[in-house]
KEKE-3310 file (N, C-alpha, C; in steps of 0.2 Angstrom, whole numbers, plus 5000, padded with zeros to 4 digits):
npx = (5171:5160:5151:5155:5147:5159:5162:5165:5159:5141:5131:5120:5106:5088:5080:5067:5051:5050:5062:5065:5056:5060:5073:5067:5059:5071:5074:5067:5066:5074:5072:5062:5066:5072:5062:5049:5034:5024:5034:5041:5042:5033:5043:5052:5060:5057:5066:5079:5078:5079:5069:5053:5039:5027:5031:5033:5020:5013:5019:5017:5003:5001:5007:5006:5006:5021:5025:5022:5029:5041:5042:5040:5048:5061:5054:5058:5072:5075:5068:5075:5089:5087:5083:5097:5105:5100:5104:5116:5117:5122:5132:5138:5126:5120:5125:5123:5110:5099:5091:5098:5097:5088:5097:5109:5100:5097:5110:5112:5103:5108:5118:5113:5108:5115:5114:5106:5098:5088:5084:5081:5070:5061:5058:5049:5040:5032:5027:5019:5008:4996:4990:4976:4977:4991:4994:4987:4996:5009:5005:5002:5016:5024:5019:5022:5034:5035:5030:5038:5050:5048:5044:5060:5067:5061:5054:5037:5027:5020:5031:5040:5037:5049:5061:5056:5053:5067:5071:5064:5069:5084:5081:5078:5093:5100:5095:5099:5112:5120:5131:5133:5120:5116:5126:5122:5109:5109:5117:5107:5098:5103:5102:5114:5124:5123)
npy = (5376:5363:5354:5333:5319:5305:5288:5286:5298:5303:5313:5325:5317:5314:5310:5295:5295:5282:5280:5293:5291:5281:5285:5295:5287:5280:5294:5295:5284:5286:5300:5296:5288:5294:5304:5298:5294:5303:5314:5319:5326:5330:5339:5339:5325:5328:5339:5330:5322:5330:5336:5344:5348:5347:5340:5326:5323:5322:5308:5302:5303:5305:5309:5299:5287:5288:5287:5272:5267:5270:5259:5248:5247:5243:5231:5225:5225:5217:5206:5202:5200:5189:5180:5180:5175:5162:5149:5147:5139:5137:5127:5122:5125:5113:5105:5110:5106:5116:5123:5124:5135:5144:5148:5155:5163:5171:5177:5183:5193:5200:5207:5216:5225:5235:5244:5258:5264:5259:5250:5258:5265:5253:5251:5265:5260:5250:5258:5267:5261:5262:5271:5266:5263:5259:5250:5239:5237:5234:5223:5215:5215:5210:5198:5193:5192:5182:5169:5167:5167:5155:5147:5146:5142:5128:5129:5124:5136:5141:5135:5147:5156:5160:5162:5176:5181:5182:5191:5202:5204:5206:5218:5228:5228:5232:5243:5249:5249:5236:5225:5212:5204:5191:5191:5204:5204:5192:5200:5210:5205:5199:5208:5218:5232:5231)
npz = (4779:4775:4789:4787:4789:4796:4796:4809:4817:4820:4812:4823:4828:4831:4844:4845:4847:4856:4860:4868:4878:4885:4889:4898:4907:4914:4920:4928:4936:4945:4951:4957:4963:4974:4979:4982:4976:4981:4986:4975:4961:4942:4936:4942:4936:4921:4921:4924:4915:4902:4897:4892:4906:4899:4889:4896:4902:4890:4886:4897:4902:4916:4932:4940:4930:4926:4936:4937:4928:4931:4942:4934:4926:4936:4941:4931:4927:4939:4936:4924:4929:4936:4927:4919:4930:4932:4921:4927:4940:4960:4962:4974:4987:4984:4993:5004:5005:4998:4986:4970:4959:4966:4975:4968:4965:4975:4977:4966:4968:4980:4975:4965:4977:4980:4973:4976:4971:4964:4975:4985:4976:4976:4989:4989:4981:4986:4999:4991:4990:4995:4989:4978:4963:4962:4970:4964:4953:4957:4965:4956:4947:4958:4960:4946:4946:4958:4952:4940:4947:4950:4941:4935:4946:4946:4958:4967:4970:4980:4990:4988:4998:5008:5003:4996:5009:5013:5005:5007:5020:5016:5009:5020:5027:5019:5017:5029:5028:5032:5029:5031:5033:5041:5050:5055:5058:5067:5079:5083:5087:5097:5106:5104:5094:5078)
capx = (5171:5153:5154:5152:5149:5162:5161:5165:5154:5137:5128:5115:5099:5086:5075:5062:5045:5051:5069:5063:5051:5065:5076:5061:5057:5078:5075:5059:5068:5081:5069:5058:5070:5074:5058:5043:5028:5021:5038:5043:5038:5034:5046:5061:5059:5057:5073:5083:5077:5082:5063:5049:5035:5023:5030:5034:5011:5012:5020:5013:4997:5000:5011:5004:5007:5026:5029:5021:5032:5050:5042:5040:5057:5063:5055:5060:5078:5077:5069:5081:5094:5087:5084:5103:5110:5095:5107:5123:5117:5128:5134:5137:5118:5116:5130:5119:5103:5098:5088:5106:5096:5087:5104:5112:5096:5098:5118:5111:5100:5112:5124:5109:5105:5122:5111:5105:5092:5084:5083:5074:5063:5058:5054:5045:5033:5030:5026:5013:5003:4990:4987:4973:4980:5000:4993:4986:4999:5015:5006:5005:5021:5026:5017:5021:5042:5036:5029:5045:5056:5046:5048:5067:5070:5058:5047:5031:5026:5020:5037:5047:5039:5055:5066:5053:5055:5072:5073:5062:5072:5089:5082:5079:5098:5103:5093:5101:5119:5121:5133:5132:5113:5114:5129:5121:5104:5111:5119:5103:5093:5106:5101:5120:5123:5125)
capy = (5369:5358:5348:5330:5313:5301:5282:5285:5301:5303:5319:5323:5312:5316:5303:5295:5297:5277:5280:5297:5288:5275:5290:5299:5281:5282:5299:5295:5279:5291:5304:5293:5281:5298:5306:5293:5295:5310:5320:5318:5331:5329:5344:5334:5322:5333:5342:5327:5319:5336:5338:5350:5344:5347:5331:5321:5323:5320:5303:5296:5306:5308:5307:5290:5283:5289:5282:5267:5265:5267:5253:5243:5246:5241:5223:5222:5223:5213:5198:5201:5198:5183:5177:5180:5170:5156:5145:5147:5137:5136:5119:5123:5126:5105:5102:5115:5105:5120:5122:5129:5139:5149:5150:5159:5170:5175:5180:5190:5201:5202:5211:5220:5229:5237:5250:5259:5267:5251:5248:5264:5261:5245:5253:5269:5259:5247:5263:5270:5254:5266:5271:5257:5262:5258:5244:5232:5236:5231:5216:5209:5214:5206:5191:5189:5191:5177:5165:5169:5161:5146:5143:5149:5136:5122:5126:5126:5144:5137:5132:5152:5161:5160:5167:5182:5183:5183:5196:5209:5206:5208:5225:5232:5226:5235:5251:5251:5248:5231:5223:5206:5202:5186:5193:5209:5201:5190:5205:5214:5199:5197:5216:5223:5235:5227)
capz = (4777:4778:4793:4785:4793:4794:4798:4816:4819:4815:4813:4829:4827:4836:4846:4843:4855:4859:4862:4871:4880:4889:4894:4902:4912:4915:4925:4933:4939:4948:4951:4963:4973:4977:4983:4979:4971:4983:4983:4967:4954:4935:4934:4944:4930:4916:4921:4924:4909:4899:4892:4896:4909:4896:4886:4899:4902:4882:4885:4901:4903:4922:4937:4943:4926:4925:4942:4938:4920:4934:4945:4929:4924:4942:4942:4925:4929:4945:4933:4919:4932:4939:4921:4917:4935:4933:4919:4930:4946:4963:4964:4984:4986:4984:4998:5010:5002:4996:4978:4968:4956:4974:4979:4963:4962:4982:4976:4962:4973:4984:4975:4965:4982:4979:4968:4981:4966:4963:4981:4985:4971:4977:4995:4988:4976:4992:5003:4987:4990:4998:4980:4974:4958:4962:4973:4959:4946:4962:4966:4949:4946:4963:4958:4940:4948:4960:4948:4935:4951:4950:4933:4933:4949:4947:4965:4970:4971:4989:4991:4988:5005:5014:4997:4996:5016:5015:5001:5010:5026:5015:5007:5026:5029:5014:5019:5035:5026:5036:5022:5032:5036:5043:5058:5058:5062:5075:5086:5085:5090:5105:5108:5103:5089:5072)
cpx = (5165:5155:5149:5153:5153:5159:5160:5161:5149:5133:5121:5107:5097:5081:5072:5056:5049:5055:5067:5061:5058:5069:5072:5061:5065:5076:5072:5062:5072:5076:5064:5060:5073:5071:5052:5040:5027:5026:5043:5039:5038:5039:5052:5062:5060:5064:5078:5085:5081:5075:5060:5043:5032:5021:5030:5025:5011:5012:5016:5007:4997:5005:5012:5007:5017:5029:5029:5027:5040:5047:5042:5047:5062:5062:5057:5067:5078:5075:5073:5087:5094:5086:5093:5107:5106:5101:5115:5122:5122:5128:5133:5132:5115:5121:5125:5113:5099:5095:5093:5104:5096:5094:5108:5108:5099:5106:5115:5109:5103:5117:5120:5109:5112:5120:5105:5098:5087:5082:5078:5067:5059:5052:5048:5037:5029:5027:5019:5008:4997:4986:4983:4978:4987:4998:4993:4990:5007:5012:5003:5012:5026:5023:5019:5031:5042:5035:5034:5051:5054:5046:5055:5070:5067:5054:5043:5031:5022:5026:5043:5045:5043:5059:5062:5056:5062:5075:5070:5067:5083:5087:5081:5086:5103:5101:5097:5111:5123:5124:5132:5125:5114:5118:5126:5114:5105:5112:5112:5097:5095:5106:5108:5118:5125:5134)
cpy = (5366:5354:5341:5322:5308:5294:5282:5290:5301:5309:5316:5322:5314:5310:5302:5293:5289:5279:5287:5295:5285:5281:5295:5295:5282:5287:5298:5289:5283:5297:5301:5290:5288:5300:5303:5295:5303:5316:5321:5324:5331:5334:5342:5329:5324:5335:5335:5322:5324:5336:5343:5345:5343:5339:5327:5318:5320:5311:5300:5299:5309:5307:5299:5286:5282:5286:5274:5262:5264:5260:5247:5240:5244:5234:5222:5219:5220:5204:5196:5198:5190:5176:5175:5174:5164:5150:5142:5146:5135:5129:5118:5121:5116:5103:5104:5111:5111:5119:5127:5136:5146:5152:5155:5164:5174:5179:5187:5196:5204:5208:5216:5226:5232:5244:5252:5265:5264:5248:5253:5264:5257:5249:5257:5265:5254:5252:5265:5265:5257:5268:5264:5254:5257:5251:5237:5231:5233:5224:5213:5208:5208:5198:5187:5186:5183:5172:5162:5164:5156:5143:5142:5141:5129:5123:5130:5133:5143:5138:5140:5157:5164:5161:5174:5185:5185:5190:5201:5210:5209:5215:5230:5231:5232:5241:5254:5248:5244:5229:5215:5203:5198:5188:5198:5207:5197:5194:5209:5209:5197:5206:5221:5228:5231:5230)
cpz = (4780:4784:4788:4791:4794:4799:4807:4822:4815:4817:4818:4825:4832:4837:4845:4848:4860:4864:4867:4878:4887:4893:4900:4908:4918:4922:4930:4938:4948:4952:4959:4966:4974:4983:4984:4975:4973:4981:4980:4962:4946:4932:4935:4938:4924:4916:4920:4916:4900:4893:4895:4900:4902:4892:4890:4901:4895:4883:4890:4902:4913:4927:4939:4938:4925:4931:4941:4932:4925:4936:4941:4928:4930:4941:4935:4926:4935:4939:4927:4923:4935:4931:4919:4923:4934:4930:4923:4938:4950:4965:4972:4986:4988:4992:5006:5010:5001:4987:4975:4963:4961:4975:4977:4961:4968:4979:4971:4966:4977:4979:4968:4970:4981:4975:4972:4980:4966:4971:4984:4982:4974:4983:4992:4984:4982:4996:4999:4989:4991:4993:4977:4967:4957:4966:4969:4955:4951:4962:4963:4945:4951:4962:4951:4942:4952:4955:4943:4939:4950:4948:4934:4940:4950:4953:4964:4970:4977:4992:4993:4994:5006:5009:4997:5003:5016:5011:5004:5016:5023:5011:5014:5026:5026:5016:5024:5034:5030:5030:5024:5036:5041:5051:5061:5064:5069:5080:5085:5089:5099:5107:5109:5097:5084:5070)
residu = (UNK:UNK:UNK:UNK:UNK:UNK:UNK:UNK:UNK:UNK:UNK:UNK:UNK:UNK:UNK:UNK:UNK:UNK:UNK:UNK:UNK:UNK:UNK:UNK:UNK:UNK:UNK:UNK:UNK:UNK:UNK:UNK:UNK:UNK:UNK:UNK:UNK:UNK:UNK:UNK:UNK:UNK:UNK:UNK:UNK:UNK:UNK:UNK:UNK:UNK:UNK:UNK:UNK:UNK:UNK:UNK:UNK:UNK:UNK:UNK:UNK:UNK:UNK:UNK:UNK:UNK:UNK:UNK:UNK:UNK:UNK:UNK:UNK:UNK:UNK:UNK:UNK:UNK:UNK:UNK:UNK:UNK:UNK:UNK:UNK:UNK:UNK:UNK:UNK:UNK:UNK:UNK:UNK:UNK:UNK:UNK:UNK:UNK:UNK:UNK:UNK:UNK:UNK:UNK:UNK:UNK:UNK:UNK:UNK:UNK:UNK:UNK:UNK:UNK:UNK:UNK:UNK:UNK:UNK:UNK:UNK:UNK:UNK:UNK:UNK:UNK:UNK:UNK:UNK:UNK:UNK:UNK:UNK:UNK:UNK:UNK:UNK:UNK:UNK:UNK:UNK:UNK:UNK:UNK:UNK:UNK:UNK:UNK:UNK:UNK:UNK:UNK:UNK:UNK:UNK:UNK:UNK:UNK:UNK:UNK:UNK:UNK:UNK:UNK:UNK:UNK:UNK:UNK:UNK:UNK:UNK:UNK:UNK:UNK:UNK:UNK:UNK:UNK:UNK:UNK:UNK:UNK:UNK:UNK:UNK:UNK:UNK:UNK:UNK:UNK:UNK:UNK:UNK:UNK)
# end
């Protein structure tokens, strides 16, 4: 008997370069908060992805390119996230004098770093810097995420230093599996262990 399609299966489709395309990035994401740029191979990728190297060249042209397409996808998800918490500011935040939007963005990162893919990420593409190429394309990324807060909470792009600051020192925290920065920092500051 033909197998035929019913409403609730649908015979296998196959993808298309896009939708290919996004699962490739997918892997690469995973593939490089693992190992980085350097010991990373277009072949770990390939495999994890369940394509051949050969395409995965087809689509990004080169290693650099295919890293540089997860780092994409890294700040993308970090500012979609800050898009998503920006409407739903912490009341709290005013009582602290605190900018409430700030306040509900730092919460989201915070419990982003919890993805411990994306936080890799983050480091490894920070590490590449040494790459002119990976350099210019992080810190327009890194610049267009700051400027995005300062729309998203009303400050100065002067003014978000000390949110950056705090975010670089809560992804060490995170690296070093400190779950409460602020107490961990203190005992290490008074020279205990965290």
């Amino acid at each position: 008997m033909p197998h035929t399609a019913t409403p609730h299966t649908a015979p296998h489709q196959r993808l298309t370069a896009d939708e290919r395309r996004v699962e490739v990035i997918e892997a690469a994401v995973k593939a490089f908060a693992s190992g980085g740029l350097a010991g990373t191979s277009t072949e770990d990728v390939a495999r994890l992805a369940g394509v051949s190297q050969p395409y995965v060249f087809r689509l990004f042209g080169t290693k650099r390119e295919l890293f540089l397409a997860a780092v994409g996808r890294a700040f993308d998800r970090i500012e979609a996230e800050f898009e998503a918490s920006a409407p739903t500011p912490a009341p709290e935040a005013q009582a602290l004098g605190l900018n409430p939007v700030l306040y509900s963005l730092g919460h989201r990162y915070q419990v982003l770093l919890a993805d411990r893919t994306l936080l890799r990420l983050q480091l490894h593409a920070y590490a590449a810097c040494d790459d002119p190429a990976v350099r210019v394309v992080v810190r327009a990324r890194f610049a267009h995420l700051v400027a995005r807060v300062a729309e998203l909470s009303g400050e100065p792009v002067e003014s978000l230093r000390t949110f950056f600051a705090e975010g670089m020192l809560l992804n060490v925290a995170a690296t070093m599996d400190l779950a409460q920065a602020d107490v961990a920092w203190q005992r290490l500051c008074e020279g205990g262990q965290p």
